[in-house]
Each structure stands twice: as C-alpha cells, then as structure tokens.
C-alpha positions, 0 to 999 in steps of 0.5 A: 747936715751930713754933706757939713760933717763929711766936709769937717772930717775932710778937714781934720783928716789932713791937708792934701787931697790924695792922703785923705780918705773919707767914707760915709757908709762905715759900720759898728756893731755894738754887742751888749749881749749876756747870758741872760739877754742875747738880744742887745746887739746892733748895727749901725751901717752909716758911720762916717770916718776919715784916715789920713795916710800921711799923718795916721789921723783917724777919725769916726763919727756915729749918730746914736739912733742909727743903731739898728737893733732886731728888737724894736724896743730894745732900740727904744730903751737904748736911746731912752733918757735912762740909757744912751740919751740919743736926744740930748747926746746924738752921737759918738765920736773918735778923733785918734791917730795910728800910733805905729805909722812907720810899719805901715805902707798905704801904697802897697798892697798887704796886711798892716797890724796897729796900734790906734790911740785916742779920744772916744766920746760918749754920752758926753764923756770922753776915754781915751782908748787905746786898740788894736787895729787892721788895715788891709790895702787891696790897690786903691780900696783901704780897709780898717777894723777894730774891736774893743770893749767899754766899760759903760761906767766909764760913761756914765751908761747905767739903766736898769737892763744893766743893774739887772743883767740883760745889757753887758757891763762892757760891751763889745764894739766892732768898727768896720771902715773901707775908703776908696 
C-alpha cells in the first residue's frame, strides 16, 4: 500500500523525473497542549510528501494512527469515534502549491522564504490553508518547514478534552520535509 501511494504523489508532483522529490520519512508534529494538559503532543515521522521544483507542486499525506503520543491513552482517545475518527478517516492530506515560486532557486544552495497555498483535508473536511514556509537547498538535499495552527471546528474535531480544556482549540502543527 505505501509503494502505491508513493507512486501516486510521484505522479502528482509533476512530469519529469529530475524536478520531482518524494520522501517517505517526513515528520509532523501535532501540539494540542494547554495550560491545563501539556500532554497532548505528538509525533508522527512516516509522512510521505512530494515537491516539484518546476511547478511548486506540494504535496503530503499522514496516516492518523502513526501519530506517536507519550501517553498511550491519549493516543487512544485521539483516534477514538469521538475524536480523529482514525478508522473511518485514516488520514490527512495536503495537495498545494508555492504560490511565490519565482524567488526561489532549487539548484542553488540557500535559504528561500515562502508562501504555500492549498487544500488540507481532515476528518473529511477540507480548508484551504495558506503559510509560510522555509526550504533550505544544501547541494542535492531540499529541506522544507512550516508551521501553522487549525481551528479544530473548522473540521468538526470536538470531543470532550476539547469542551473541557485539556486539547487546544487550535492546535499547533509542525511538517518537516528533506528530499533527496
């Protein structure tokens, strides 16, 4: 199954070999902490996702129940009906693009600050979403970086942590990417 969803993101990110880069071990960490709970934090290291350099095509997909959490029955209640719905929604999925391409030159070593625009789909729902982002080009090795919040309303993630407080309202979210 994951050799057919590499092979779909390979697909999306464009048409030519040599502007596409796929990664299989990209991370995102979900930070859902409050003052009342600093637990709800948690990992999840096997994110697959996609850049093309030509077109600015982004891609990332994430299966819900490898979010790796310290406590283990917070990891159970964040895949529970009453919250994520792992089973019924297994995974989150952006498709967007780098809306300021032009500034930025895949084959030279730097630092290029950006804008990324797209479709975020959760729990079923699906926000566009627009933040900033960093890729770093350090000779063949591109690495990408972003962070944002989600208003869990936004897709219809209520539970009762949230009504009382120990799951933020609007959660941090944290995607790491290196392609190769």
């Amino acid at each position: 199954m994951k050799k057919n969803l590499v092979f779909a993101l390979m697909l999306l990110a464009g048409t030519t070999f040599a502007q596409k880069k796929v990664t299989t071990s990209g991370s995102i960490s979900f930070d859902a902490t409050t003052p009342i709970d600093a637990l709800p934090k948690a990992d999840n290291k096997t994110v697959i996702a996609s850049l093309d350099t030509k077109t600015g095509a982004v891609a990332f997909e994430a299966i819900m129940k490898n979010f790796a959490f310290t406590n283990p029955k917070i990891q159970q209640h964040f895949n529970a009906p009453n919250w994520l719905d792992s089973e019924k929604y297994p995974k989150a999925t952006f498709t967007g693009s780098i809306v300021n391409l032009k500034g930025v030159n895949f084959k030279k070593d730097g630092t290029y600050n950006v804008d990324v625009e797209g479709d975020l789909t959760m729990h079923g729902e699906t926000k566009k979403i627009t933040t900033p982002a960093k890729f770093v080009v350090a000779g063949a090795t591109i690495t990408g970086t972003t962070d944002f919040t989600v208003k869990l309303d936004d897709f219809k993630i209520d539970g009762p942590a949230v009504g009382a407080g120990k799951v933020a309202k609007d959660p941090k979210i944290t995607v790491l990417v290196e392609f190769k």
